[in-house]
C-alpha positions as MATLAB code, in Angstrom:
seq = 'XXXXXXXXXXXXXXXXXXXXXXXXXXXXXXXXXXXXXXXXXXXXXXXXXXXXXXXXXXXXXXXXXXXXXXXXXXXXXXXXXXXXXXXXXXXXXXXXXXXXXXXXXXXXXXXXXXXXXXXXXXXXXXXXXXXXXXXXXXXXXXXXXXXXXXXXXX';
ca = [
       0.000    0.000    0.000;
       1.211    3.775   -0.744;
       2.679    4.982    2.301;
       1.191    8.721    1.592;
      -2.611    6.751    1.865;
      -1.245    5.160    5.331;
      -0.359    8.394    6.655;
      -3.431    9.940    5.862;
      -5.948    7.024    7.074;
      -3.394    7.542   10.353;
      -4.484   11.280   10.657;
      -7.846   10.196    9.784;
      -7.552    7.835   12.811;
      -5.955   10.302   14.904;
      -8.409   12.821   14.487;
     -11.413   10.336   14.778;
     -10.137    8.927   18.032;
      -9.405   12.865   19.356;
     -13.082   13.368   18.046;
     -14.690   10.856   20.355;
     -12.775   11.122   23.301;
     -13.470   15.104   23.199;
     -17.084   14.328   23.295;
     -17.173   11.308   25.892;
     -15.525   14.319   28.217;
     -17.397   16.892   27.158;
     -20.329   14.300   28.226;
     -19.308   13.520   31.443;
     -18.617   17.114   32.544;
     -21.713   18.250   31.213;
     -23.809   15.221   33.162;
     -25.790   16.084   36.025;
     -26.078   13.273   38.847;
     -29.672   13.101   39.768;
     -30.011   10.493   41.906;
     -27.182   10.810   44.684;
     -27.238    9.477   48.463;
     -27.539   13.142   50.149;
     -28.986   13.575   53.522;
     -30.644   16.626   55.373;
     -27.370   18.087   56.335;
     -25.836   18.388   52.883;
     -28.946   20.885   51.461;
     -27.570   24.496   50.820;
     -29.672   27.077   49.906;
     -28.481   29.202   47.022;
     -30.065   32.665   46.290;
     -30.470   32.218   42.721;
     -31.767   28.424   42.338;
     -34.828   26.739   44.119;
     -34.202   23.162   45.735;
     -35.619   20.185   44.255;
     -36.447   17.109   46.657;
     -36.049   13.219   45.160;
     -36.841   10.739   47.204;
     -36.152    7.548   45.635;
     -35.296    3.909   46.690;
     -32.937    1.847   45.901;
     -33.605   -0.501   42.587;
     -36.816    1.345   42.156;
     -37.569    0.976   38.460;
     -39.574    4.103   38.132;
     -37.030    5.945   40.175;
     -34.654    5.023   37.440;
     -36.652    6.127   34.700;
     -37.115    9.213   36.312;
     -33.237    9.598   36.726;
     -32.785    9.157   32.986;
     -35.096   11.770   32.757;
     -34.175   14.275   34.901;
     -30.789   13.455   33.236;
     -31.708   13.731   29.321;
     -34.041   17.206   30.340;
     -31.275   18.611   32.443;
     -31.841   22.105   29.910;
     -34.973   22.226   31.344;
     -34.197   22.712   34.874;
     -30.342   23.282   35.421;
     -30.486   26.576   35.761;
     -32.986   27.111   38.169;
     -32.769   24.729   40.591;
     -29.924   22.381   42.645;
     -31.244   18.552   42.993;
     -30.942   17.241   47.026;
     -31.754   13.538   46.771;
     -32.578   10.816   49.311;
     -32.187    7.281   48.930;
     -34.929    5.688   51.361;
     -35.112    2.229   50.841;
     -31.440    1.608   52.648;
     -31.349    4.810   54.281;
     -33.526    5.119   57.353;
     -32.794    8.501   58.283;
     -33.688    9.489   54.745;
     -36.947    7.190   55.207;
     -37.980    9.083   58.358;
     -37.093   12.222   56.511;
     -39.468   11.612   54.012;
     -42.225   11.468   55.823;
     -41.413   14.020   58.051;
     -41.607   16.893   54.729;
     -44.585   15.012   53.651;
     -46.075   15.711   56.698;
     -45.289   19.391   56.840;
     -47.134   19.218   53.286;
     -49.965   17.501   54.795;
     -49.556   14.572   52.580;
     -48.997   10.712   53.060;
     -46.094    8.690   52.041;
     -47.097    7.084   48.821;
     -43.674    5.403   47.780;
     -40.891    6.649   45.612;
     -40.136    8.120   43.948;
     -41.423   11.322   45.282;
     -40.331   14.850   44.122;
     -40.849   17.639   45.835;
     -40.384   21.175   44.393;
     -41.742   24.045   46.323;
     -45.110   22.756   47.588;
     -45.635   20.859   44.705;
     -45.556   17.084   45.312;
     -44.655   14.690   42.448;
     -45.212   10.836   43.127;
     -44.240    8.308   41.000;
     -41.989    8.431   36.987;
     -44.202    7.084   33.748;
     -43.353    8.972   30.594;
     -47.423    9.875   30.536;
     -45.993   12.138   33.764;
     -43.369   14.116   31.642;
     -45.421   16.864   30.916;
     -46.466   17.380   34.668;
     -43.004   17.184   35.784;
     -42.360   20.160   33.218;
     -45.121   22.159   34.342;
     -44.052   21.859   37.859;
     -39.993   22.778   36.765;
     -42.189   26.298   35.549;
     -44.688   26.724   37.840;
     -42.219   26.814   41.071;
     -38.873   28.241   39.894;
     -40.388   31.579   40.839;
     -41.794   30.836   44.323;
     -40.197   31.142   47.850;
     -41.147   28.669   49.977;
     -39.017   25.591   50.467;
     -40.173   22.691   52.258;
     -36.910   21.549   53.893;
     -36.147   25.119   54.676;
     -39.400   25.143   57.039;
     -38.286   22.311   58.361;
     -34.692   22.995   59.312;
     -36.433   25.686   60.908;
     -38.049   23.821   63.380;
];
Protein backbone atom coordinates (compact mmCIF):
# COMPACT_ATOMS: atom_id res chain seq x y z
CA UNK A 1 0.00 0.00 0.00
CA UNK A 2 1.21 3.78 -0.74
CA UNK A 3 2.68 4.98 2.30
CA UNK A 4 1.19 8.72 1.59
CA UNK A 5 -2.61 6.75 1.86
CA UNK A 6 -1.25 5.16 5.33
CA UNK A 7 -0.36 8.39 6.65
CA UNK A 8 -3.43 9.94 5.86
CA UNK A 9 -5.95 7.02 7.07
CA UNK A 10 -3.39 7.54 10.35
CA UNK A 11 -4.48 11.28 10.66
CA UNK A 12 -7.85 10.20 9.78
CA UNK A 13 -7.55 7.84 12.81
CA UNK A 14 -5.95 10.30 14.90
CA UNK A 15 -8.41 12.82 14.49
CA UNK A 16 -11.41 10.34 14.78
CA UNK A 17 -10.14 8.93 18.03
CA UNK A 18 -9.40 12.86 19.36
CA UNK A 19 -13.08 13.37 18.05
CA UNK A 20 -14.69 10.86 20.35
CA UNK A 21 -12.77 11.12 23.30
CA UNK A 22 -13.47 15.10 23.20
CA UNK A 23 -17.08 14.33 23.29
CA UNK A 24 -17.17 11.31 25.89
CA UNK A 25 -15.53 14.32 28.22
CA UNK A 26 -17.40 16.89 27.16
CA UNK A 27 -20.33 14.30 28.23
CA UNK A 28 -19.31 13.52 31.44
CA UNK A 29 -18.62 17.11 32.54
CA UNK A 30 -21.71 18.25 31.21
CA UNK A 31 -23.81 15.22 33.16
CA UNK A 32 -25.79 16.08 36.02
CA UNK A 33 -26.08 13.27 38.85
CA UNK A 34 -29.67 13.10 39.77
CA UNK A 35 -30.01 10.49 41.91
CA UNK A 36 -27.18 10.81 44.68
CA UNK A 37 -27.24 9.48 48.46
CA UNK A 38 -27.54 13.14 50.15
CA UNK A 39 -28.99 13.58 53.52
CA UNK A 40 -30.64 16.63 55.37
CA UNK A 41 -27.37 18.09 56.34
CA UNK A 42 -25.84 18.39 52.88
CA UNK A 43 -28.95 20.88 51.46
CA UNK A 44 -27.57 24.50 50.82
CA UNK A 45 -29.67 27.08 49.91
CA UNK A 46 -28.48 29.20 47.02
CA UNK A 47 -30.07 32.67 46.29
CA UNK A 48 -30.47 32.22 42.72
CA UNK A 49 -31.77 28.42 42.34
CA UNK A 50 -34.83 26.74 44.12
CA UNK A 51 -34.20 23.16 45.73
CA UNK A 52 -35.62 20.19 44.25
CA UNK A 53 -36.45 17.11 46.66
CA UNK A 54 -36.05 13.22 45.16
CA UNK A 55 -36.84 10.74 47.20
CA UNK A 56 -36.15 7.55 45.63
CA UNK A 57 -35.30 3.91 46.69
CA UNK A 58 -32.94 1.85 45.90
CA UNK A 59 -33.61 -0.50 42.59
CA UNK A 60 -36.82 1.34 42.16
CA UNK A 61 -37.57 0.98 38.46
CA UNK A 62 -39.57 4.10 38.13
CA UNK A 63 -37.03 5.95 40.17
CA UNK A 64 -34.65 5.02 37.44
CA UNK A 65 -36.65 6.13 34.70
CA UNK A 66 -37.12 9.21 36.31
CA UNK A 67 -33.24 9.60 36.73
CA UNK A 68 -32.78 9.16 32.99
CA UNK A 69 -35.10 11.77 32.76
CA UNK A 70 -34.17 14.28 34.90
CA UNK A 71 -30.79 13.45 33.24
CA UNK A 72 -31.71 13.73 29.32
CA UNK A 73 -34.04 17.21 30.34
CA UNK A 74 -31.28 18.61 32.44
CA UNK A 75 -31.84 22.11 29.91
CA UNK A 76 -34.97 22.23 31.34
CA UNK A 77 -34.20 22.71 34.87
CA UNK A 78 -30.34 23.28 35.42
CA UNK A 79 -30.49 26.58 35.76
CA UNK A 80 -32.99 27.11 38.17
CA UNK A 81 -32.77 24.73 40.59
CA UNK A 82 -29.92 22.38 42.65
CA UNK A 83 -31.24 18.55 42.99
CA UNK A 84 -30.94 17.24 47.03
CA UNK A 85 -31.75 13.54 46.77
CA UNK A 86 -32.58 10.82 49.31
CA UNK A 87 -32.19 7.28 48.93
CA UNK A 88 -34.93 5.69 51.36
CA UNK A 89 -35.11 2.23 50.84
CA UNK A 90 -31.44 1.61 52.65
CA UNK A 91 -31.35 4.81 54.28
CA UNK A 92 -33.53 5.12 57.35
CA UNK A 93 -32.79 8.50 58.28
CA UNK A 94 -33.69 9.49 54.75
CA UNK A 95 -36.95 7.19 55.21
CA UNK A 96 -37.98 9.08 58.36
CA UNK A 97 -37.09 12.22 56.51
CA UNK A 98 -39.47 11.61 54.01
CA UNK A 99 -42.22 11.47 55.82
CA UNK A 100 -41.41 14.02 58.05
CA UNK A 101 -41.61 16.89 54.73
CA UNK A 102 -44.59 15.01 53.65
CA UNK A 103 -46.07 15.71 56.70
CA UNK A 104 -45.29 19.39 56.84
CA UNK A 105 -47.13 19.22 53.29
CA UNK A 106 -49.96 17.50 54.79
CA UNK A 107 -49.56 14.57 52.58
CA UNK A 108 -49.00 10.71 53.06
CA UNK A 109 -46.09 8.69 52.04
CA UNK A 110 -47.10 7.08 48.82
CA UNK A 111 -43.67 5.40 47.78
CA UNK A 112 -40.89 6.65 45.61
CA UNK A 113 -40.14 8.12 43.95
CA UNK A 114 -41.42 11.32 45.28
CA UNK A 115 -40.33 14.85 44.12
CA UNK A 116 -40.85 17.64 45.84
CA UNK A 117 -40.38 21.17 44.39
CA UNK A 118 -41.74 24.04 46.32
CA UNK A 119 -45.11 22.76 47.59
CA UNK A 120 -45.64 20.86 44.70
CA UNK A 121 -45.56 17.08 45.31
CA UNK A 122 -44.65 14.69 42.45
CA UNK A 123 -45.21 10.84 43.13
CA UNK A 124 -44.24 8.31 41.00
CA UNK A 125 -41.99 8.43 36.99
CA UNK A 126 -44.20 7.08 33.75
CA UNK A 127 -43.35 8.97 30.59
CA UNK A 128 -47.42 9.87 30.54
CA UNK A 129 -45.99 12.14 33.76
CA UNK A 130 -43.37 14.12 31.64
CA UNK A 131 -45.42 16.86 30.92
CA UNK A 132 -46.47 17.38 34.67
CA UNK A 133 -43.00 17.18 35.78
CA UNK A 134 -42.36 20.16 33.22
CA UNK A 135 -45.12 22.16 34.34
CA UNK A 136 -44.05 21.86 37.86
CA UNK A 137 -39.99 22.78 36.76
CA UNK A 138 -42.19 26.30 35.55
CA UNK A 139 -44.69 26.72 37.84
CA UNK A 140 -42.22 26.81 41.07
CA UNK A 141 -38.87 28.24 39.89
CA UNK A 142 -40.39 31.58 40.84
CA UNK A 143 -41.79 30.84 44.32
CA UNK A 144 -40.20 31.14 47.85
CA UNK A 145 -41.15 28.67 49.98
CA UNK A 146 -39.02 25.59 50.47
CA UNK A 147 -40.17 22.69 52.26
CA UNK A 148 -36.91 21.55 53.89
CA UNK A 149 -36.15 25.12 54.68
CA UNK A 150 -39.40 25.14 57.04
CA UNK A 151 -38.29 22.31 58.36
CA UNK A 152 -34.69 22.99 59.31
CA UNK A 153 -36.43 25.69 60.91
CA UNK A 154 -38.05 23.82 63.38
Amino acid sequence: MDTKVLKGFGIFLLIFVLIVVGLVVYDNMTRVEVLKQDHVSDVTFVEDKKNMYIFWGNGCSHCEELRVFLEDQADLWRDDYQIFSFETWDDEENATLMDDILALLDRENEGTPTVIIGDTVLVGYGDDMQAEYQSAFEQEKDTDYDVVKEYLEQ
